[in-house]
Structure formats: structure tokens, C-alpha cells
C-alpha positions in Angstrom: -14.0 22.7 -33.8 -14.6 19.8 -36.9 -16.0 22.8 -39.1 -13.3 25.2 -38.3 -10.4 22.8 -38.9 -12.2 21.4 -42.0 -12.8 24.8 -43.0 -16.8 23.6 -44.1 -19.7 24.8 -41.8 -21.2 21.4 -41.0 -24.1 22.9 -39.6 -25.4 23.0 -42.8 -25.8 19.2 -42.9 -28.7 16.8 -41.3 -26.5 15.8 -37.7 -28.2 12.5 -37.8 -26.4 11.4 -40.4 -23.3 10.6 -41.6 -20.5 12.9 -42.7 -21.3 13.7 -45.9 -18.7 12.3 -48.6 -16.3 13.9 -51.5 -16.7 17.2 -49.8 -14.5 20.6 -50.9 -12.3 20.6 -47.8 -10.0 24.0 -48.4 -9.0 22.9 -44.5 -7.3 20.1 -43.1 -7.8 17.1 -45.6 -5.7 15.3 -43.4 -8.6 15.2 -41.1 -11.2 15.1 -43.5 -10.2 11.8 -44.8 -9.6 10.0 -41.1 -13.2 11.4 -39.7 -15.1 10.4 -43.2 -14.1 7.1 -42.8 -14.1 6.8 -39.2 -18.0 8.0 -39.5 -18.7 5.7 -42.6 -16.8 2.6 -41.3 -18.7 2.9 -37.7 -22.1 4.6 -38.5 -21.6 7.2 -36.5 -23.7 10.1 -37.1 -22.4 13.9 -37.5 -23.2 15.0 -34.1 -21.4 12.1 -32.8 -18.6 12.6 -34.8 -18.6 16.6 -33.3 -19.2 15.4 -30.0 -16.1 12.9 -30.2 -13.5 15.2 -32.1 -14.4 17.9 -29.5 -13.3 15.7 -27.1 -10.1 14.8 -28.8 -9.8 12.1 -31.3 -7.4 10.5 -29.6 -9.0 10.1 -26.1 -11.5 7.7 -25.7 -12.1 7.1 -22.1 -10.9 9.9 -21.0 -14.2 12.2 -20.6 -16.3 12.4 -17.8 -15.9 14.4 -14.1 -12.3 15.1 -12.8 -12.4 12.3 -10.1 -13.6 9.3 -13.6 -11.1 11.3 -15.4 -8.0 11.3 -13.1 -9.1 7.4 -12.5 -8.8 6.5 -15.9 -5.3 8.8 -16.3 -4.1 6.8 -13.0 -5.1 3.5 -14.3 -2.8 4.0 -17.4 0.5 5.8 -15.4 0.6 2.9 -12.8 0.1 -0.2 -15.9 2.8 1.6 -17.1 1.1 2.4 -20.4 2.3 6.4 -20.6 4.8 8.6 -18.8 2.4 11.9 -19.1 -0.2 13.3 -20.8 -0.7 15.8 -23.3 -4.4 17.6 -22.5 -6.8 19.2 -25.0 -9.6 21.0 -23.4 -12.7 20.9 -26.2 -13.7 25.0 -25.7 -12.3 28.0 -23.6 -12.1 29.2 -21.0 -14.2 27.3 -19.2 -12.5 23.6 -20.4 -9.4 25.1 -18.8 -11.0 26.4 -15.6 -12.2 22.4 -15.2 -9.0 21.1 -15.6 -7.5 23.5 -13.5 -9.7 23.9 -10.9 -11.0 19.9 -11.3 -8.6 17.4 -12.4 -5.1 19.1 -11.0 -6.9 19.3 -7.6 -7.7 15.5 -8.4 -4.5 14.6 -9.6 -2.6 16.0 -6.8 -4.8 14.7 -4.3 -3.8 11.4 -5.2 -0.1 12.2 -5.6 -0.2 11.9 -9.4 0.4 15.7 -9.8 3.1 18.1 -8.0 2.1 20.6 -6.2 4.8 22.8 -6.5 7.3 23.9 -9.5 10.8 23.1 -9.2 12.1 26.7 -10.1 10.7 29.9 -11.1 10.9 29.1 -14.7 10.2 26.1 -17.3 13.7 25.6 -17.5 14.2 24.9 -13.9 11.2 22.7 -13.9 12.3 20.7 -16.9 15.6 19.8 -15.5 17.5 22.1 -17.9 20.7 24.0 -17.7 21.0 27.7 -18.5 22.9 28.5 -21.6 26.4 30.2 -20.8 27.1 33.3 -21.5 
């Protein structure tokens, strides 16, 4: 996922080491530049760094089974720390089959997850009216 959005194929580089530095990134440099330092300023090596942006960069914690997962999701809704979540699975299908098969059955277990839509469309679900005309 790293390669692609860098639009470099990393796999061309030891994955014991760092990232490698003042590379030709025709992808996202945006990216580029907050992973390079992220892997210089910790040490972390390039298979780490894969490993962790596969994840989602923003998501520490929040790996692991459905049951560690929807813990650490419940955790932060009842401190108050977030109103929702925005999900990234890290490959298809079968990150999507996990969280739909795994965590919504988790979440909704608990009560953290609704088990039923409030309409037949995203409109109705969301709470918003239908244009006139």
C-alpha cells in the first residue's frame, strides 16, 4: 500500500532498514516526507514502517482480533474521546469480511453498533430530509 501511494516499489530495498532517504517520489510526497521521518526519528525499519501504514497511520491500538479491537473502540466512545470511527481495512476483501463478519458482530453485541438501519436509504439513516420537488 506504502509503494503504491509512494509510487516507488520498496521491495527493492533491504526491509531491515530504514526508509531510504531523498528518494524520487512521482506519488504522494505528502506521505513520503511524514513516513521518512517517522522511520528516521524512531528507527523503525521498512517492514515496520509497511506493517504500520498498512494498518493505518493513524491507528495505533487499534489492531488485533475483533473482541481487543471493539475494546479498545469502546474504551475511547465511553471516555468520551470520539463520537465514531472512520475504518480502513489494510487489503480486500478479506479485511472487509473481518470487520464485517468480526467487529460489527462485536460491536453490536455490546450495544455499541445498531443493528438495524433507520430507513431504506443513507438519507433516512443520516437523519436527512428529502429535497422537494
Amino acid at each position: 500500500m506504502l509503494s503504491y501511494h509512494l509510487g516507488v516499489d520498496l521491495s527493492r530495498f533491504p526491509q531491515d532498514q530504514v526508509l531510504p532517504e531523498n528518494l524520487d517520489v512521482p506519488g504522494v510526497e505528502g506521505h513520503y516526507r511524514e513516513v521518512s521521518e517517522l522511520t528516521r526519528r524512531s528507527g523503525m525499519s521498512l517492514a515496520e514502517l509497511g506493517q504500520r501504514y498498512g494498518a493505518g497511520r493513524t491507528t495505533s491500538g487499534f489492531a488485533g482480533t475483533a473482541g481487543t479491537v471493539a475494546d479498545r473502540m469502546q474504551e475511547w466512545f465511553e471516555a468520551g474521546a470520539c463520537d465514531g470511527f472512520m475504518l480502513q481495512v489494510p487489503y480486500l476483501p478479506g479485511g472487509l469480511e473481518v470487520l464485517v463478519h468480526g467487529l460489527v458482530p462485536e460491536l453490536q453485541g455490546r450495544g455499541l453498533f445498531r443493528t438495524e438501519s433507520e430507513g431504506p436509504t443513507l438519507r433516512d439513516s443520516l437523519g436527512l430530509p428529502r429535497p422537494r420537488g
